[in-house]
C-alpha positions, 0 to 999 in steps of 0.5 A: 500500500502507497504512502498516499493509501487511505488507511480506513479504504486502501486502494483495492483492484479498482484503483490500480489503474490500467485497462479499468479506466482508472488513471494511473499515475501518468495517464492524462497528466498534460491535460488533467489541469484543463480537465479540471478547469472543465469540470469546475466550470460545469460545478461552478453553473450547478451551483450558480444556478441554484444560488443565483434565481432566489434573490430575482424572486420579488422582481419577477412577482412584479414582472409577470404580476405573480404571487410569491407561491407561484414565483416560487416554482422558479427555485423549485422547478430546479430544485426538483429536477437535479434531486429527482434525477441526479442517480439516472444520470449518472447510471446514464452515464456509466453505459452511454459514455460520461463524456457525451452525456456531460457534452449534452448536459452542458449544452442543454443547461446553456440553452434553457439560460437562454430560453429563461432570459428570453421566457415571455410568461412564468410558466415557460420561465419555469419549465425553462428553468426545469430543463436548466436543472436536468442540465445542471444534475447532469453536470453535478454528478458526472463532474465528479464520476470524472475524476477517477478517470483522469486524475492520478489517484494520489491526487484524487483528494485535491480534485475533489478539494477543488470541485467543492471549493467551487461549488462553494464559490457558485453558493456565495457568488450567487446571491451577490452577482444576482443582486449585482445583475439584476440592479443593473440589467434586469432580471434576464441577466440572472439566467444569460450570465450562464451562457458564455460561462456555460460555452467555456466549458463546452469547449473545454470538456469537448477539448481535453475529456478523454473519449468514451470506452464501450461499457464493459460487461458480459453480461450487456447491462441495460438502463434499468428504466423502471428504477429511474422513474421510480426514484425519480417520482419518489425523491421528487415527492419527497423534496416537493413535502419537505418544501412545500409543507415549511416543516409542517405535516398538513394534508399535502405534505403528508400524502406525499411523504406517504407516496414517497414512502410507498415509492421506497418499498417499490423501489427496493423490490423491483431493484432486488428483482432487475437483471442492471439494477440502478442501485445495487445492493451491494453498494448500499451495503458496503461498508464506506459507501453506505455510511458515506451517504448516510453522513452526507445526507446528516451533514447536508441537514446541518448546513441547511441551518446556517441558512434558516437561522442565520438571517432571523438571528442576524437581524432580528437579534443583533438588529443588522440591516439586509447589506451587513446580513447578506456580508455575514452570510457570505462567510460561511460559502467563501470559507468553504471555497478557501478551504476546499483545496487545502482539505482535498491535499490533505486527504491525500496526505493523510487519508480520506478517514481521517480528515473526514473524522476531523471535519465531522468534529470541527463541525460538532465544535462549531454547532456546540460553540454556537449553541452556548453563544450569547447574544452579547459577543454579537456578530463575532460570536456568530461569526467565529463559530460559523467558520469553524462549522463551515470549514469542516464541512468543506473538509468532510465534503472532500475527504468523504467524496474521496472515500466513498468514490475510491474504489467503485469500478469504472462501470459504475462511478456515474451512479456512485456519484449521483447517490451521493448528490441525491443524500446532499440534495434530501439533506438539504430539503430535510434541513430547510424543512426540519430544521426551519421547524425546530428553530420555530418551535424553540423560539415559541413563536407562530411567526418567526419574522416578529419573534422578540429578539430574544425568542429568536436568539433562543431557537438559534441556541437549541437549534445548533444544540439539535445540529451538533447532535446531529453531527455526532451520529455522523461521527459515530457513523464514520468511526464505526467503518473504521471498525468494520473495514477492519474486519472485510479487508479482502472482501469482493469489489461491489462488482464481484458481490453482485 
């Protein structure tokens, strides 16, 4: 085992480069710095996409003369389709070749920018926006299905780094530019900003990608078309009840929990009987991958609570006005995007386990420390704890990517990659809703927007309490596959297990 080894994972056959497709230590090296700037591009429009349209909500309510829940669809047409379909794609992805449904991808996210500008009612803005987000889940999960391909494995680590930084970068670029934009040219700028950013990175995947390779198996695998729509209507049930239903359980929201959780049960019995499954079972039941994604999706549910809290607190406690509210929020994202790189050379360095334990415990610290905080150290002592929250996540996010996508083979890396944007998307649409829930109740407040100041300041508190306990289960989570890996050192590849 190489010095650069994770010791919880090890690098078994499919990391060995060779015939696999995985890239060896020399393979791809003169590109792999414009492979990158390909991929971060195509990270970097997922990301602005998401964070750049909610801040054009109230202008298109009074350009199109809607109500804010039917603006609303414009966040959530995305929104649903990169959650509902992020697995399918990279499945998609995996056995028609990565690069040519990344190609097309890109293309149709640049297009539906173009149709969104140039949409003449909400409605087709909202569809066009529809298409934007199959585009962007497209981008989002075959970005990094690609870095096993191209990228020697001893930089794995600071591949990932940099596509989160990224990533993080669209996440606080977005309400900024958006705001920038839309004073300056209208709303159709939100949408046509994507489109030369979006042709830089066409021209860059379609220069330096690596070409498709035939789908390797005897055994001709076929997209398995019934597990696709099923967890696609499932995921999209479920992102529609947490949304839609605000935290809580009316009519509508608990029908379609109801729905989702039929659509669980359906799922697992046509996946146990299709000849290609979708989802194999045997992944689930790996013992990193399946702790990977169940930590992910914990993490993800954490982070959506600086963003329901945050700006209550901000303003309604510490009494600051919208500019120095969105500066304070725009903390958190660029701490990340410094972050990023640094954490993925040291998952190379040390081992993806062990960074991705450090982050899961600074993250516990953060939320421990913001849940003591007093409303007395004002925004420092908001601020301080909040880089300590969100630097581990940029650490965890990395090293954990690293981690669950080490050792999947080739044929399936696309759809590796999507469950685990499919555990981010849930965890953020579960925090949005839960967390948004007991940040409510803590404040014993109906409205939040009038809470006293004091109400608010103590829903943060417990609601941070809530977080770090949170945080711990996906520490013990994690530090449990350190246990279990030592006793399937040797076990068959997911591959052989099916």
């Amino acid at each position: 085992m190489s010095p650069h080894s994770d010791s919880a994972t090890g690098h078994r056959q499919h990391r060995t480069g060779g015939e696999d497709g995985t890239a060896s230590a020399g393979a791809h090296r003169p590109a792999v710095r414009w492979v990158l700037a390909g991929l971060s591009l195509s990270v970097l429009l997922s990301a602005l996409g998401t964070g750049i349209a909610p801040v054009g909500l109230p202008t298109l309510a009074k350009v199109f003369s809607a109500s804010f829940q039917e603006v609303q669809w414009v966040v959530l047409a995305y929104l649903l389709a990169v959650t509902s379909l992020v697995v399918g794609v990279g499945r998609l992805g995996d056995l028609v070749g990565r690069r040519r449904l990344l190609l097309a991808g890109i293309s149709l996210f640049t297009a539906a920018s173009a149709l969104c500008a140039a949409a003449p009612t909400l409605w087709l803005l909202v569809g066009a926006r529809a298409a934007q987000g199959v585009g962007a889940a497209v981008m989002m999960t075959l970005t990094m299905a690609f870095v096993g391909e191209t990228v020697p494995k001893e930089r794995t680590g600071s591949a990932m780094g940099l596509l989160a930084a990224m990533s993080a970068v669209g996440t606080a670029l977005g309400p900024s530019l958006g705001g920038a934009l839309l004073a300056g040219f209208g709303h159709q700028a939100l949408f046509l900003v994507n489109v030369p950013l979006g042709i830089a990175a066409f021209l860059l995947s379609h220069r330096h990608l690596p070409a498709d390779r035939p789908a390797r198996g005897a055994d001709g695998a076929r997209f398995d078309h019934l597990g696709a729509l099923l967890l696609a209507l499932t995921s999209a049930a479920y992102a529609l009840a947490m949304t839609l239903g605000g935290g809580r359980l009316g009519a509508p929201s608990t029908a379609l929990l109801l729905a989702a959780g039929c659509g669980v049960a359906f799922f697992v019995r046509v996946e146990s009987r299709a000849a290609s499954p979708l989802v194999r079972g045997a992944l689930l039941r790996d013992p990193v991958i399946g702790p990977g994604l169940a930590s992910s999706a914990l993490v993800s549910t954490v982070m959506m609570a600086t963003l329901v809290v945050g700006p209550f607190y901000l303003s309604r406690t510490l009494g600051l006005g919208a500019a120095p509210v969105g500066l304070v929020l725009s903390v958190g994202p660029l701490v990340a995007a410094v972050t990023g790189v640094p954490a993925g050379r040291l998952a190379d360095r040390f081992g993806a386990r062990r960074m991705t334990l450090l982050g899961l415990l600074s993250m516990t610290a953060g939320a421990l420390v913001l849940s003591l905080t007093p409303v007395s150290l004002g925004v420092l002592g908001y601020v301080a704890p909040l880089a300590v929250v969100t630097a581990g996540y940029a650490v965890f996010q990395t090293a954990n990517n690293t981690a669950v996508m080490a050792d999947v083979g080739p044929d399936r890396r696309g759809a590796v990659s999507g469950m685990l944007g499919l555990s981010r998307n849930l965890g953020l649409v579960t925090g949005a809703s839960v967390m948004g829930a007991v940040f409510a109740h803590a404040s014993a407040s109906a409205d939040i927007a009038s809470a006293s100041p004091g109400a608010v300041a103590t829903g943060m508190r417990f609601t941070f309490l809530v977080a770090s306990a949170l945080t711990l289960v996906a520490l013990a989570t994690v530090a449990a596959v350190g246990r279990t890996e030592g006793r399937t050192e040797g076990r068959p590849t997911e591959d052989q297990a099916a």
